[in-house]
C-alpha atoms as an extended CHARMM CRD file, in Angstrom:
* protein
*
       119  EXT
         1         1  UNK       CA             -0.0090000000       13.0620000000        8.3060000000  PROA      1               0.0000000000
         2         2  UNK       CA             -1.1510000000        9.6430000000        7.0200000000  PROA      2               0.0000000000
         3         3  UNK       CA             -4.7940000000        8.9260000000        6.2270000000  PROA      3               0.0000000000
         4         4  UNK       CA             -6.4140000000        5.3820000000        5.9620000000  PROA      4               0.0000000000
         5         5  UNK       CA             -9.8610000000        5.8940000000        5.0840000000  PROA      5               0.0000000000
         6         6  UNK       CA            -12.1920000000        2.7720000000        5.0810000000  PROA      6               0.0000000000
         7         7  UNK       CA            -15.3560000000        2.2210000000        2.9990000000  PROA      7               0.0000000000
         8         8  UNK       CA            -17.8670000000       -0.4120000000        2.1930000000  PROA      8               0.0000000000
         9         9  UNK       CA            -19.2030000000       -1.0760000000        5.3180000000  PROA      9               0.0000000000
        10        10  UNK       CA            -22.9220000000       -1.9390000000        5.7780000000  PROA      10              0.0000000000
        11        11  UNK       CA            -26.1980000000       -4.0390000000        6.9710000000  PROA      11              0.0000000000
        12        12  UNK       CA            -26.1660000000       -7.6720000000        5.0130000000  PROA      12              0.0000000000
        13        13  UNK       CA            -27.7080000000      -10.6140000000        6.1850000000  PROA      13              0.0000000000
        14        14  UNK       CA            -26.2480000000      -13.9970000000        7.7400000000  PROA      14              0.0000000000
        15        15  UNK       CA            -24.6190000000      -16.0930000000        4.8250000000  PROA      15              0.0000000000
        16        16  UNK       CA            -23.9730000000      -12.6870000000        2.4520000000  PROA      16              0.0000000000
        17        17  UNK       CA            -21.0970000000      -11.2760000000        1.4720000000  PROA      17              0.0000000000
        18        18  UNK       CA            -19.4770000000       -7.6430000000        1.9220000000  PROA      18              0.0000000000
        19        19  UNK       CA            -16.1620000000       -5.8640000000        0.4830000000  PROA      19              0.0000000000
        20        20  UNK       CA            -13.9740000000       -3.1060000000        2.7530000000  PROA      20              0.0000000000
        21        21  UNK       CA            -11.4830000000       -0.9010000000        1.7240000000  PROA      21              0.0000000000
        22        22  UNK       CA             -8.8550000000        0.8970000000        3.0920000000  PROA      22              0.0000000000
        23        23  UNK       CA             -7.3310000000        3.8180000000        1.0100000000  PROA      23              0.0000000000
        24        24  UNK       CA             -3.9140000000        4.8630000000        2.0500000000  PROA      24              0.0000000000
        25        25  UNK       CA             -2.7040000000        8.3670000000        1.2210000000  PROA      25              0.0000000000
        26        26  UNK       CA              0.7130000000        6.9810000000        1.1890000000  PROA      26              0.0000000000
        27        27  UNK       CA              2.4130000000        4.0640000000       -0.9820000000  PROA      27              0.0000000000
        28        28  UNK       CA              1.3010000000        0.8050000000       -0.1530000000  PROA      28              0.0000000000
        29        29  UNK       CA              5.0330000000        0.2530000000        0.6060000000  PROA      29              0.0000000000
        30        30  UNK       CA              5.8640000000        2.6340000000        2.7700000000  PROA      30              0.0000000000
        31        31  UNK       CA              4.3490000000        0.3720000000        5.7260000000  PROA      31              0.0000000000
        32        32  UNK       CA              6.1300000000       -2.7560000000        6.9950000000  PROA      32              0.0000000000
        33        33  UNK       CA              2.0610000000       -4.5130000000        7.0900000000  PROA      33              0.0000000000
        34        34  UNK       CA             -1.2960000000       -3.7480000000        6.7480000000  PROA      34              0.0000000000
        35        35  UNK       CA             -4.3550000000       -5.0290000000        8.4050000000  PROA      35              0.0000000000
        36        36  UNK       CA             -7.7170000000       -5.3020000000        9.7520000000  PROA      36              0.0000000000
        37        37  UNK       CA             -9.0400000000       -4.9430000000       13.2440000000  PROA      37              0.0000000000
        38        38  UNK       CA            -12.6930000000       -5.2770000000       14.5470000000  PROA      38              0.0000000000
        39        39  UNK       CA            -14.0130000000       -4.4480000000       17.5830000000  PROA      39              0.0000000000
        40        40  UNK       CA            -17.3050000000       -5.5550000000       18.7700000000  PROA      40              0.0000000000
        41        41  UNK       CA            -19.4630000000       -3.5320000000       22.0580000000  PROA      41              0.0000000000
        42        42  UNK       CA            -17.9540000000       -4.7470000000       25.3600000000  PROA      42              0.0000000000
        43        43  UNK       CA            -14.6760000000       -6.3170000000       23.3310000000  PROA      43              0.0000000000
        44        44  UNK       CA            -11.4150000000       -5.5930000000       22.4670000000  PROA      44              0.0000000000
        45        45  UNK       CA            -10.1880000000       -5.1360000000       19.1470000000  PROA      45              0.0000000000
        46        46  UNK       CA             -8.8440000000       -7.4110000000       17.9250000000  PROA      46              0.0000000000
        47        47  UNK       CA             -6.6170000000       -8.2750000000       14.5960000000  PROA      47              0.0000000000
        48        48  UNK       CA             -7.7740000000      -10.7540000000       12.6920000000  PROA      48              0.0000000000
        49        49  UNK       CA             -6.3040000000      -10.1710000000        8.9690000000  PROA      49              0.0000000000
        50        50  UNK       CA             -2.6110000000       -9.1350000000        8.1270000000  PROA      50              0.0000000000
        51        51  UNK       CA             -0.5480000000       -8.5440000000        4.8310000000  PROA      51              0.0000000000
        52        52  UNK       CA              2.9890000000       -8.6100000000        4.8080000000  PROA      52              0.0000000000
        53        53  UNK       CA              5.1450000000       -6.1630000000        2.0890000000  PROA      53              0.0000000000
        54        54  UNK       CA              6.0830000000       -9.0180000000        0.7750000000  PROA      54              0.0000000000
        55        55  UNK       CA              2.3910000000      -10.2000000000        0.1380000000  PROA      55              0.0000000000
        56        56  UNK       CA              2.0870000000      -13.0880000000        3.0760000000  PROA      56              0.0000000000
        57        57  UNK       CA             -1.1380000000      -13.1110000000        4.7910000000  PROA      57              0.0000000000
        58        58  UNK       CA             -2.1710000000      -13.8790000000        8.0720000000  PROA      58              0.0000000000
        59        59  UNK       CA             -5.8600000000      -15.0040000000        9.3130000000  PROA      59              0.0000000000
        60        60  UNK       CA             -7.2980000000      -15.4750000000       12.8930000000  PROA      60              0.0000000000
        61        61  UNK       CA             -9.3070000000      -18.8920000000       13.1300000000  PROA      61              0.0000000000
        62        62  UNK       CA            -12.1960000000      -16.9470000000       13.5610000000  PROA      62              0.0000000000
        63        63  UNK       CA            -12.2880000000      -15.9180000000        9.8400000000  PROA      63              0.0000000000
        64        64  UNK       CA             -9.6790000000      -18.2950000000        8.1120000000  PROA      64              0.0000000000
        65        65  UNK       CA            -11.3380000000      -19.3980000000        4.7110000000  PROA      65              0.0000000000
        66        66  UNK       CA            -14.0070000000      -16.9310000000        4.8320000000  PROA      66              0.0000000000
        67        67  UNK       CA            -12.0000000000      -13.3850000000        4.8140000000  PROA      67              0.0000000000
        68        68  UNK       CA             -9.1780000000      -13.0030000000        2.0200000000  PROA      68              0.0000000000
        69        69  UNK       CA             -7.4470000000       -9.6130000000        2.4570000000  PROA      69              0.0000000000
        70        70  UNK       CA             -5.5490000000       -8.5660000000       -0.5040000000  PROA      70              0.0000000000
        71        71  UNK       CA             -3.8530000000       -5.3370000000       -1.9590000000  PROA      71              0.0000000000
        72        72  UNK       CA             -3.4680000000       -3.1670000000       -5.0530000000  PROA      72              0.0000000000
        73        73  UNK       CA             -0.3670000000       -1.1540000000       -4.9020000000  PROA      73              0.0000000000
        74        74  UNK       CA             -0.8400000000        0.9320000000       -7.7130000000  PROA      74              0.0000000000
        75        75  UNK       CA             -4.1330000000        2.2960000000       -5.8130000000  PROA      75              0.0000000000
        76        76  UNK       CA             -2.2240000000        1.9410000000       -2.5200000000  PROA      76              0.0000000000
        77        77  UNK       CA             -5.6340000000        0.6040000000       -1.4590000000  PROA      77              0.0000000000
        78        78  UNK       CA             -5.9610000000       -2.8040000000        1.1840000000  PROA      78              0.0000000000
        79        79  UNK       CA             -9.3040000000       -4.7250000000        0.0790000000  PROA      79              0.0000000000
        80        80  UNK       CA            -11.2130000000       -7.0160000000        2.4470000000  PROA      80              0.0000000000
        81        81  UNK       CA            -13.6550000000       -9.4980000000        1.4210000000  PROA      81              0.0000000000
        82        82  UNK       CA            -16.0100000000      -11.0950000000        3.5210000000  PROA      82              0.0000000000
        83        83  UNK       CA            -18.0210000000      -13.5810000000        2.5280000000  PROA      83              0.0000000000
        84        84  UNK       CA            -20.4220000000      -16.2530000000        4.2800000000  PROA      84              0.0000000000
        85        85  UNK       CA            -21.3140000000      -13.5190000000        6.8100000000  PROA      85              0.0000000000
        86        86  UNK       CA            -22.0290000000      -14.7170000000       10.7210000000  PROA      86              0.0000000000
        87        87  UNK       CA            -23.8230000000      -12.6630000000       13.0240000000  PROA      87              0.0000000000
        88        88  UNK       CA            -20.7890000000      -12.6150000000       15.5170000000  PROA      88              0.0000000000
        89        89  UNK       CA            -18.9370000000      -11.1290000000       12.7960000000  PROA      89              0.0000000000
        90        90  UNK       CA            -20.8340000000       -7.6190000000       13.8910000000  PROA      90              0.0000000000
        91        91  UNK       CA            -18.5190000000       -4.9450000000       14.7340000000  PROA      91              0.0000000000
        92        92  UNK       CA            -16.8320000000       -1.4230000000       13.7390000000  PROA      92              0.0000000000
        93        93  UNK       CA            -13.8990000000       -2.7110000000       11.1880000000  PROA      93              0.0000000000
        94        94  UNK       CA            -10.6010000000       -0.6700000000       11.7000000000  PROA      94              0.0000000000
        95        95  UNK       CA             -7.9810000000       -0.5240000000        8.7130000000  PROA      95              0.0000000000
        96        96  UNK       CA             -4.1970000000       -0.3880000000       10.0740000000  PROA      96              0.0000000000
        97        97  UNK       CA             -1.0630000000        0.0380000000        9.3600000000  PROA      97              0.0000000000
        98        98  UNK       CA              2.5270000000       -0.3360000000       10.6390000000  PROA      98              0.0000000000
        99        99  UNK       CA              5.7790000000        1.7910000000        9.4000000000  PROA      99              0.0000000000
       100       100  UNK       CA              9.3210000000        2.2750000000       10.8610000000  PROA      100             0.0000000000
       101       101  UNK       CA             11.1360000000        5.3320000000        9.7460000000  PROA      101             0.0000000000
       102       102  UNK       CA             14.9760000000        5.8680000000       11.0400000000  PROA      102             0.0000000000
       103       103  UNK       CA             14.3410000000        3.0310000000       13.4580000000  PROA      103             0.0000000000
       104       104  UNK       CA             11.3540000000        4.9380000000       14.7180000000  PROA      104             0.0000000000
       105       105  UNK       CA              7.8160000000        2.5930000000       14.6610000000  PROA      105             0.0000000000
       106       106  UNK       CA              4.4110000000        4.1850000000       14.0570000000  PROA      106             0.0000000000
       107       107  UNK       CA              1.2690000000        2.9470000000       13.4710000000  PROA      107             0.0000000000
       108       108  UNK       CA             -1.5840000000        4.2660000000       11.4220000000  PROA      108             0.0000000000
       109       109  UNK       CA             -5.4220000000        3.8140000000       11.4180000000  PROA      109             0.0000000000
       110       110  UNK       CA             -8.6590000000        4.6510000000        9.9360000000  PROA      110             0.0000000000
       111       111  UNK       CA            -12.0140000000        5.5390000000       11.1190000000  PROA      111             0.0000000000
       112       112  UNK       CA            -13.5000000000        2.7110000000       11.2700000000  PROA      112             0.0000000000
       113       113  UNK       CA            -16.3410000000        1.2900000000        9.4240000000  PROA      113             0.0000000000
       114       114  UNK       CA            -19.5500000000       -0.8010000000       10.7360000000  PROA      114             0.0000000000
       115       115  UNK       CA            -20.5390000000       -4.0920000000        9.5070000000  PROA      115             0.0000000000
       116       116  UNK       CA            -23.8450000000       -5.4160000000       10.8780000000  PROA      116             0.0000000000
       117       117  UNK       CA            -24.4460000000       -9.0930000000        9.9080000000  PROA      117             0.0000000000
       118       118  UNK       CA            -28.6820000000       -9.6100000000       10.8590000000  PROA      118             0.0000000000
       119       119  UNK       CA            -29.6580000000      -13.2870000000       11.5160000000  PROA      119             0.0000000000
């Protein structure tokens, strides 16, 4: 069975900066992508940072230029990291990931991790 297990969540203020991470106990290659959800009370969750195999990234609007998700294979660990913090940006952050095996798709996540952001 695959395990993603997140860390680094936490309480930081507006403007600050925090840094997830999503351990994989599989290689980093054995999934298709990697990302991050977040899901706020009331909300869906919703993806908002993406990295390709082949190292491409893809950003929702909401955290383009302020969230840079990256990888290091050889720990087949995903990083987030957050910086200039917003309040809105409160929420339990999910680490995913996508594989196909034989033609057969499955997805992968971890337990989730809050980040509180305090005005």
């Amino acid at each position: 069975q695959v395990q993603l297990v997140e860390s680094g969540g936490g309480l930081v203020q507006a403007g600050g900066s925090l840094r997830l991470s999503c351990a994989a106990s599989i290689s980093f290659f054995s999934f298709n992508a990697m990302g991050w959800y977040r899901q706020s009370p009331g909300k869906q969750r919703e993806l908002f940072a993406r990295i390709i195999r082949g190292d491409a990234t893809i950003y929702a609007d909401s955290v383009k230029g302020r969230f840079t998700i990256s990888r290091d294979s050889a720990k087949n660990t995903v990083y987030l990291q957050m910086n200039s913090l917003k309040p809105e940006d409160t929420a339990v952050y999910y680490c995913n990931g996508d594989r196909s095996i034989t033609g057969r798709s499955y997805t992968d996540w971890g337990q989730g991790t809050q980040v509180t952001v305090s005005s």
